[in-house]
C-alpha positions as CSV (number, residue, x, y, z in Angstrom):
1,X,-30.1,30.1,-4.9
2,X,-28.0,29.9,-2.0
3,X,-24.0,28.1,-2.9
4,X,-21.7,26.6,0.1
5,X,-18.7,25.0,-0.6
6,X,-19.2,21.8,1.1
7,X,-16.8,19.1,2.2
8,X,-15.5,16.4,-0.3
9,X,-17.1,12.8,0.1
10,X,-13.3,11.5,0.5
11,X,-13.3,13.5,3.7
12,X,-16.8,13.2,4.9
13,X,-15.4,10.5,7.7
14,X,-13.1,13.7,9.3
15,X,-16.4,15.5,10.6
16,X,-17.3,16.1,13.6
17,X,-21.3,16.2,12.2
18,X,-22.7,16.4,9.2
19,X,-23.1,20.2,7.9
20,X,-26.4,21.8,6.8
21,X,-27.6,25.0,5.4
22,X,-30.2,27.9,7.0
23,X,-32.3,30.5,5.2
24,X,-33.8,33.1,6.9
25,X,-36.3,34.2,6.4
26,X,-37.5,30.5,6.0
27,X,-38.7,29.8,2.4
28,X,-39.8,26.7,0.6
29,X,-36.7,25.1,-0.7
30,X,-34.6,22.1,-2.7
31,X,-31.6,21.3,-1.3
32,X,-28.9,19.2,-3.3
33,X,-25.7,18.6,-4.0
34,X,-23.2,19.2,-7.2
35,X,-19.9,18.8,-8.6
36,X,-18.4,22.0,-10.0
37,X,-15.8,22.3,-12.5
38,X,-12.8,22.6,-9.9
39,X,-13.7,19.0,-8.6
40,X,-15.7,20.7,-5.4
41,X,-18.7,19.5,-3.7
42,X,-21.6,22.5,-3.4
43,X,-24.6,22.5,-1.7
44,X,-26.9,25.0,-2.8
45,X,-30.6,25.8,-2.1
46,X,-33.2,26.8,-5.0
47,X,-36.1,28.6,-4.3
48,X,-39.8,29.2,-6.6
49,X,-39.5,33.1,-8.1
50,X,-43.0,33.7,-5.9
51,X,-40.8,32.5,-2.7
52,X,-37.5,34.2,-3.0
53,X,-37.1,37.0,-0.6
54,X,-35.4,40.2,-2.1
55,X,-32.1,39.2,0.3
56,X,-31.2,36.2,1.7
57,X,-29.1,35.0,4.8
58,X,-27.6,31.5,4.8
59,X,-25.8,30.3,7.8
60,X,-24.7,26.7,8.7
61,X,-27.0,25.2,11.2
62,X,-26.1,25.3,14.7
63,X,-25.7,22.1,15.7
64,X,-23.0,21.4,13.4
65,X,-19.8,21.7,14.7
66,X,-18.8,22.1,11.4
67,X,-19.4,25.8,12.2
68,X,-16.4,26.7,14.1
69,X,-14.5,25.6,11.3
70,X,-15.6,28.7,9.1
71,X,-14.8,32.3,9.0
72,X,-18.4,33.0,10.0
73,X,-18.4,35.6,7.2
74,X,-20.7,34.8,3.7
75,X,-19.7,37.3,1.1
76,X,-22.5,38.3,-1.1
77,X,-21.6,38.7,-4.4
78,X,-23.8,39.3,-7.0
79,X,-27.8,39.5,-7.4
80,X,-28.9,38.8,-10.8
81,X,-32.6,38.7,-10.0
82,X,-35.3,38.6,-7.1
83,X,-35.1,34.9,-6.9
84,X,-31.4,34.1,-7.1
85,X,-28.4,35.2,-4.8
86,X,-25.2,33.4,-4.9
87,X,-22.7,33.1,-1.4
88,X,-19.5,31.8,-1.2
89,X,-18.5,30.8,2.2
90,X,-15.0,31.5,2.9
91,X,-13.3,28.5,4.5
92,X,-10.0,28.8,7.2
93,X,-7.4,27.4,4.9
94,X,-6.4,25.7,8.5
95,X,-8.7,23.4,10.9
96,X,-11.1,22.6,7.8
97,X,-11.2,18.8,9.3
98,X,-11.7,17.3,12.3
99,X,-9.1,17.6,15.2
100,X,-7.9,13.9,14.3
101,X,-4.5,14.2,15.6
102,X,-4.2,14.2,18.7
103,X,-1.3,12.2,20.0
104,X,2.1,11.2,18.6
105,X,0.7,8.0,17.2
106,X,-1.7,9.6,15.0
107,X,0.9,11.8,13.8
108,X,2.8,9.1,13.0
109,X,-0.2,7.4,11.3
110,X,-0.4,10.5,9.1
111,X,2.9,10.9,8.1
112,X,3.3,7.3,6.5
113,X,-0.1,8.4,4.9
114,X,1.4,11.4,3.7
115,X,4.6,9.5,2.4
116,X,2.4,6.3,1.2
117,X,0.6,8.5,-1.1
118,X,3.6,10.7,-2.3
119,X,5.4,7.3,-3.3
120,X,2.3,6.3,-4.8
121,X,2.2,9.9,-7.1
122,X,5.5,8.8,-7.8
123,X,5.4,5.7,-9.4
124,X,2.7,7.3,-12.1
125,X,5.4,10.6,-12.6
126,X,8.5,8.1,-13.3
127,X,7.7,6.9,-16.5
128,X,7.0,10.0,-18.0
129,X,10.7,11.7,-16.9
130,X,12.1,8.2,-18.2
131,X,10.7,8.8,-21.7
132,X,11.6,12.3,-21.6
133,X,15.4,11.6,-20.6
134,X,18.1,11.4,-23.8
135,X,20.8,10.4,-21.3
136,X,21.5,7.0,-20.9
137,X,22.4,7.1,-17.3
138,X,19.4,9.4,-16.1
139,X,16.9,7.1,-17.7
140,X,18.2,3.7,-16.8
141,X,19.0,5.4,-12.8
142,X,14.9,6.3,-12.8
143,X,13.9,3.1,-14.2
144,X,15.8,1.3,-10.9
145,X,14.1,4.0,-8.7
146,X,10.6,3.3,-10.5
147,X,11.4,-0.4,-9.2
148,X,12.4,0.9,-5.9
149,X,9.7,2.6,-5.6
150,X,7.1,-0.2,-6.1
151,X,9.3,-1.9,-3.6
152,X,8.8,0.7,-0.7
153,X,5.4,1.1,-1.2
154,X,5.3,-2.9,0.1
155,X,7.1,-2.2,2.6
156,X,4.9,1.0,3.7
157,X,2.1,-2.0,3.5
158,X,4.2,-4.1,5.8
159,X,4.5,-0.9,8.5
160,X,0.6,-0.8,8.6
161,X,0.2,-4.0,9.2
162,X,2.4,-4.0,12.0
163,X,0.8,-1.1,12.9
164,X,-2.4,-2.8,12.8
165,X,-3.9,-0.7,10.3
166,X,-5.1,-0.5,6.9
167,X,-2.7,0.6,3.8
168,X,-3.9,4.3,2.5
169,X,-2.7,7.5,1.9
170,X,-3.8,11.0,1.9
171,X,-3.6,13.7,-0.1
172,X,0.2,15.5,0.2
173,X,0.4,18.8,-1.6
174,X,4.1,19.1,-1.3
175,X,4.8,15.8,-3.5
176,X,1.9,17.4,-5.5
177,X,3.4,20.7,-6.1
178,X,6.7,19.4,-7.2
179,X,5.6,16.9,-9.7
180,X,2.9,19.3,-11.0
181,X,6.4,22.0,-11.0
182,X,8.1,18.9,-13.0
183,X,5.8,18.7,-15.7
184,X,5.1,22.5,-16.2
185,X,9.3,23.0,-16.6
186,X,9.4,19.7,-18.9
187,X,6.5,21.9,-21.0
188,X,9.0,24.7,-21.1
189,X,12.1,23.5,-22.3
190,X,12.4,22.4,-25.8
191,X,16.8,21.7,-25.3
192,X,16.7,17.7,-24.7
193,X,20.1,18.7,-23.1
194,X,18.7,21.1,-20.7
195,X,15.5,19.0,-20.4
196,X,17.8,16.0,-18.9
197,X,19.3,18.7,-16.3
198,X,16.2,19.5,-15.3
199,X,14.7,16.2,-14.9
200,X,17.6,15.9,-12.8
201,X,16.9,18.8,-10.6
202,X,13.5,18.2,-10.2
203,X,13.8,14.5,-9.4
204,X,16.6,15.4,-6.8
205,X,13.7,17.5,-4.9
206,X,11.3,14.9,-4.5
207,X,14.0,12.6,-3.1
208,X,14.7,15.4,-0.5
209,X,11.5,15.8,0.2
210,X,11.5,11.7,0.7
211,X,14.6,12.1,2.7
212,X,13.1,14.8,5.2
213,X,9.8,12.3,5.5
214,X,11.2,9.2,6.0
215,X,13.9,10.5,8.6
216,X,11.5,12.3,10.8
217,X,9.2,9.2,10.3
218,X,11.9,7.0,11.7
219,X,12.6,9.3,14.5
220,X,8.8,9.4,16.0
221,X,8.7,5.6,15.5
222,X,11.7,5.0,17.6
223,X,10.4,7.3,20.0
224,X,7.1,5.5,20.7
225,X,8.3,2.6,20.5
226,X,8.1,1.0,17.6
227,X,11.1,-0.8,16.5
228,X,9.2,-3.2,14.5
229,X,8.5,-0.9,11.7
230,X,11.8,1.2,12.1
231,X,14.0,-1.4,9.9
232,X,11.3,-0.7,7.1
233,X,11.3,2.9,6.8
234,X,15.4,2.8,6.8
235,X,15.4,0.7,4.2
236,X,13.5,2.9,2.5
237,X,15.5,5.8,3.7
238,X,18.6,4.7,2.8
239,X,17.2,3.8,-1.2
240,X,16.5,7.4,-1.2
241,X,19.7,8.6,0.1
242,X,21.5,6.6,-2.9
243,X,19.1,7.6,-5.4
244,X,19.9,11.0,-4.8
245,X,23.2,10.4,-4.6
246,X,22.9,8.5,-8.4
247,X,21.3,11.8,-9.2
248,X,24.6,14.0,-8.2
249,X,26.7,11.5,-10.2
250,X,24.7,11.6,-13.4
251,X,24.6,15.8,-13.0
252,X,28.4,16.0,-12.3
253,X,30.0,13.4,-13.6
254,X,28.4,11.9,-16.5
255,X,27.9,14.8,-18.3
256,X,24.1,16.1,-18.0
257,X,25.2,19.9,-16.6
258,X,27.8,19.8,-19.0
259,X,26.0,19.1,-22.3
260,X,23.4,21.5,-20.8
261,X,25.7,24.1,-20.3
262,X,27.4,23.9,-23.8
């Protein structure tokens, strides 16, 4: 059996073609699909004992341009028997996807994706700092962002349709990585007074990381042109700059480091 990594359904519409799978020499073969335990899609091909060749070589078919996209290398890794082989293609962690941005506009597009799904990620991360929070102030500050945050995301719905284009997001690591870094520190710490310091902390970096997006985001938009969605993403903007700021008070002035500290 021959197993590719192949492209998540999610992100079918991003290629060029669709992909396929070689053997030489040619044998009679199955080819299917299957979801593996990391939430990946694989195509493999199975083969009869009698037609399995002693070694295999599986190569994406030519006419997919899915093939420049790859390293062109298939590691062979192990051989249990005549009539099964297992490959892993090793993918370019860059360039998996379609070229789809190719102006300023479709960068623009992507980064209120990018921002429309982080504030998405953040409305289901919310509740679970407020019911970890013992300070008064730092959970009744998050349950005003949580509203906030509902809030923007309209607005984000507003700038695609003024945009002409449909609400949706896509995947952002970075707001990803620092809610998945939340949780694993809120595993960690067993002090509710250092827990509500962290909390702090770690809700301070996603509003940076809000802060960097939207700014840059309002930039590009007033560059192309766009002053009809500009007033929308400052509002948003500016919630984040005084959430963050809330954040600093609670820290340094209502006691969270202190407590912590003591």
């Amino acid at each position: 059996m021959v197993v590719l990594l192949s492209v998540h359904p999610s992100r079918q519409k991003d290629m060029h073609s669709d992909h396929a799978i070689e053997v030489s020499p040619r044998v009679i073969a199955l080819n299917r699909s299957f979801w593996q335990y990391l939430d990946k899609v694989c195509g493999a091909l199975s083969t009869p004992n009698h037609q399995a060749p002693r070694r295999t070589v599986a190569k994406l078919a030519p006419n997919s341009n899915f093939l420049d996209n790859l390293s062109g290398t298939i590691a062979y890794l192990a051989k249990f028997s005549a009539p099964l082989f297992y490959f892993f293609v090793q993918e370019r962690q860059m360039g998996l996807f379609s070229k789809d941005i190719r102006t300023m506009d479709d960068l623009l597009l992507h980064g209120l994706q990018d921002i429309y799904y982080a504030e998405q990620q953040i409305t289901k991360a919310l509740p679970k700092m407020i019911d970890q929070a013992t300070n008064r102030d730092l959970a009744q500050g998050l349950k005003l962002h949580l509203e906030e945050t509902n809030k923007q995301i309209d607005r984000l719905d507003q700038v695609f349709k003024k945009l002409g284009k449909k609400p949706s997001g896509t995947d952002c690591p970075a707001i990803d990585g620092l809610i998945k870094e939340a949780d694993a520190t809120a595993g960690d710490i067993e002090d509710k007074s250092v827990l509500d310091a962290a909390i702090v902390a770690n809700a301070q970096a996603v509003e940076h990381y809000e802060i960097a997006r939207y700014g840059t985001l309002i930039a590009w938009a007033e560059e192309l042109g766009h002053d009809d969605i500009v007033r929308f993403l400052t509002t948003n903007l500016n919630e984040e700059k005084a959430a963050n700021t809330k954040l600093n008070t609670v820290a340094l002035r209502k006691g969270v480091n202190r407590k912590a500290a003591s």
